[in-house]
N, C-alpha and C positions, 0 to 999 in steps of 0.2 A: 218356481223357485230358481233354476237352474236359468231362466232369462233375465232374473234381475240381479242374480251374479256375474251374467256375460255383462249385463247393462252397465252396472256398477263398475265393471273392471274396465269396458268401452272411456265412461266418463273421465277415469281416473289416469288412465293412459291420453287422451287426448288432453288434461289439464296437465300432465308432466312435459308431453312432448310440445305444447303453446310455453310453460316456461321457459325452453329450453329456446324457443325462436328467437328470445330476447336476447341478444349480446351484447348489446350498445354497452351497460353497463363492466359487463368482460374487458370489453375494447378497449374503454376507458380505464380500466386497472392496467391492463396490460400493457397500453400506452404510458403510463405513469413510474411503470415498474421500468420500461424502455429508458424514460426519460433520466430516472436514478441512476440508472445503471450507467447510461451517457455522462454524467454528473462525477460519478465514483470513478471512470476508468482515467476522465479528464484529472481528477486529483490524485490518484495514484500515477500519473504520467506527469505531476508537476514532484510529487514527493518524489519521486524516480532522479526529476534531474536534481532538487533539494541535494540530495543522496551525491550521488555524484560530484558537485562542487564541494560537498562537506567534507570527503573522501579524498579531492583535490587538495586540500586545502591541508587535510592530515597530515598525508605524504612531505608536502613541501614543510608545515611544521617541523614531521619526525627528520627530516634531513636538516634541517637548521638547527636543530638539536644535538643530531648527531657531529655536526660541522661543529660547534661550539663546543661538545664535549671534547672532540679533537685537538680543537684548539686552547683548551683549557689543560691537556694533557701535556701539548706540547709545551707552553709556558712554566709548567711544573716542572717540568722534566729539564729545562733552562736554569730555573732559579735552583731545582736541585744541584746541578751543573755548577754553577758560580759558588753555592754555599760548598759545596765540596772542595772548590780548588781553594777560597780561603783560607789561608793559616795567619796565625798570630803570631 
């Protein structure tokens, strides 16, 4: 009894560690997974500069805005100017 338990357990350990010799299949996930990950970093390093021209782009907005409100202030502050020195 106790040798076709060793036997059994001999067989069963030499079919685990044969599955185990196989990695072609491994390699080739892992290479694939390599490949995405190459793929992902490249797109997130184009959204990265996206990002940054977008952000350029704000900037120079917010200051054209702010320059116009300026100047929008200013011409107010003109015409308030001349309607005040009018009299009739």
């Amino acid at each position: 009894m106790n040798k076709k338990v060793l036997m059994i357990a001999g067989v069963a350990m030499t079919a685990l560690l044969g599955g185990c010799a196989n990695t072609t299949a491994l390699e080739e996930s892992v290479a694939n997974l390599g490949n995405k990950v190459d793929q992902l970093s490249a797109e997130v390093s184009s959204l990265k500069s996206d990002h940054g021209k977008m952000s350029a782009d704000i900037n120079d907005a917010k200051a054209a805005a702010m320059d116009a409100q300026a100047e929008a202030q200013r011409a107010n502050d003109r015409i308030d100017n001349v309607a005040s020195s009018y009299k009739k």
